[in-house]
C-alpha positions as CSV (number, residue, x, y, z in Angstrom):
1,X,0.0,0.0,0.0
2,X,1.2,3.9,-0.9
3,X,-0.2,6.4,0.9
4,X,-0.1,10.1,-0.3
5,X,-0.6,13.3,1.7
6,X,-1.8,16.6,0.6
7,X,-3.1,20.2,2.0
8,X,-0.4,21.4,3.8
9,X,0.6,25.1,3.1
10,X,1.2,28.5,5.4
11,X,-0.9,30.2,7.4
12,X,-1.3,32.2,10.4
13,X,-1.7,31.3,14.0
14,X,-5.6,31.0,14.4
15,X,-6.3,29.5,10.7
16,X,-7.4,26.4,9.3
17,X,-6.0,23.6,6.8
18,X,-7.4,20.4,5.7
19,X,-5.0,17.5,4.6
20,X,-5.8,14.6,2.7
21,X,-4.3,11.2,3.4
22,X,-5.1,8.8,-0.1
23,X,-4.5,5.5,-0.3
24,X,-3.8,3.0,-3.1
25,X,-2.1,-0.5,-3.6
26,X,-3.2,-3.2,-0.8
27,X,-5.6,-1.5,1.1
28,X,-7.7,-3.3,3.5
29,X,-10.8,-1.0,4.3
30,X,-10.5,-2.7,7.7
31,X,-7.9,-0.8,8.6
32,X,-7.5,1.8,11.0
33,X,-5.8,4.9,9.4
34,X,-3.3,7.2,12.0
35,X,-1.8,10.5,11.5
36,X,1.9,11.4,12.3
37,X,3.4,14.6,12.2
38,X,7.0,15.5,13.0
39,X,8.9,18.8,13.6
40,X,12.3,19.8,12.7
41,X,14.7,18.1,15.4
42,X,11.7,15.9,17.3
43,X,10.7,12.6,17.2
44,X,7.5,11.5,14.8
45,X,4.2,11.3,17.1
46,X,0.8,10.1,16.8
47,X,-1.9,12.8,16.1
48,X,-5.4,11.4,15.6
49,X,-6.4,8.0,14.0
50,X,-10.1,6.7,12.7
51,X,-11.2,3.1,13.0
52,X,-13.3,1.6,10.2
53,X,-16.0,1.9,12.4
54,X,-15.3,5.8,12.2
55,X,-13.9,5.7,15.9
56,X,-11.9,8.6,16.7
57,X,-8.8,8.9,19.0
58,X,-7.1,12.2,19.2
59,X,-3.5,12.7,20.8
60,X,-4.3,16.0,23.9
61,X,-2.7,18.8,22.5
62,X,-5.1,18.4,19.0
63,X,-8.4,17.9,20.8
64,X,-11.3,20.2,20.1
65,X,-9.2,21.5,17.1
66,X,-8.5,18.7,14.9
67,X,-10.9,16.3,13.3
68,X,-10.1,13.3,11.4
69,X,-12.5,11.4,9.0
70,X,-12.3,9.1,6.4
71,X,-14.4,8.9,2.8
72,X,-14.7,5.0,3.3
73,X,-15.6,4.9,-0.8
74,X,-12.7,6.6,-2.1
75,X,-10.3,5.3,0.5
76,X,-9.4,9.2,2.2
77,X,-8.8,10.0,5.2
78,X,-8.5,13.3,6.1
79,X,-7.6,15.4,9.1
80,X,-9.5,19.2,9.6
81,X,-7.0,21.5,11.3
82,X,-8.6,24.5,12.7
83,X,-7.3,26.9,15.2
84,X,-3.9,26.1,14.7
85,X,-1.2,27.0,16.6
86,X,2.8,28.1,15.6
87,X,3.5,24.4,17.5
88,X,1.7,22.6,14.7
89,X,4.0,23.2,12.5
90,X,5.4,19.9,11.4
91,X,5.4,17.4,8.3
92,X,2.3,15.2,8.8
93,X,2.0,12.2,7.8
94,X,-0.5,8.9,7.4
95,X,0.2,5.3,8.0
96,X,-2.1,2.5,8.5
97,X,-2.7,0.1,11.8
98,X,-5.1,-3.1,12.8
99,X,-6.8,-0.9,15.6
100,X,-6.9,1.8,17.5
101,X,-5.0,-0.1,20.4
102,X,-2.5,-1.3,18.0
103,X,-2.6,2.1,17.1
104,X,-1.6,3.7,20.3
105,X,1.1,1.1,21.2
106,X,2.9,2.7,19.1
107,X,2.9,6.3,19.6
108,X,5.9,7.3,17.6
109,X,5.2,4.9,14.7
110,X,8.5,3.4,14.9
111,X,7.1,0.1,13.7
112,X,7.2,1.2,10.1
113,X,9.6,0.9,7.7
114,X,7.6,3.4,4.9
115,X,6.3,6.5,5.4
116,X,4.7,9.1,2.4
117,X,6.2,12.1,1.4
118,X,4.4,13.9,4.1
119,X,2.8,17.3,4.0
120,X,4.5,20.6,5.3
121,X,2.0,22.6,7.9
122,X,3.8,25.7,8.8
123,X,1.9,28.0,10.9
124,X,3.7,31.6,11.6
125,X,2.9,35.1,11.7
């Protein structure tokens, strides 16, 4: 499976951004579908992740300003970034997992060996 990210761009402290997480290859709809992001100098970490029931699991610092969804038809998942903060800026990325548990086991996605391109978020004045 490939996955490919998009939406990422500038904006200001306070503005919104909606990436796109698309999937292709060996996809199993059954899949839970996480997002990563990772800043210049830190360690990847989890951000948010949607079961195939459409369970959602957000990491604390994203709560009540991200939302993750996924297009179950199209195989998209995509994560709404609103009130964002200069500390979101990071590349995000998408990677897939059996479950949510699974899921948070492994907060830093270690466990993988291939990761997207990623999308730059960059939020400044």
């Amino acid at each position: 499976v490939q996955f490919v990210e998009s939406g990422g761009g500038f904006v200001q402290p306070g503005g919104s951004l909606k990436l796109s997480c698309s999937a292709s290859g060996s996809f199993d709809s059954d899949w839970t579908i996480g997002w990563y992001r990772q800043a210049p100098g830190k360690q990847r970490e989890w951000v948010a992740a949607v079961a195939n029931d459409d369970t959602t699991v957000y990491t604390n610092s994203v709560k009540g300003r991200f939302t993750i969804s996924r297009d179950h038809i199209n195989n998209v998942v995509y994560l709404q970034l609103d009130r964002l903060k200069p500390e979101d800026t990071a590349a995000y990325y998408c990677n897939w997992e059996y479950s949510i548990a699974t899921f948070l086991l492994d907060p830093h996605g270690v466990r993988y060996d291939h990761w997207g391109q990623g999308t730059q978020v960059t939020v400044a004045s």
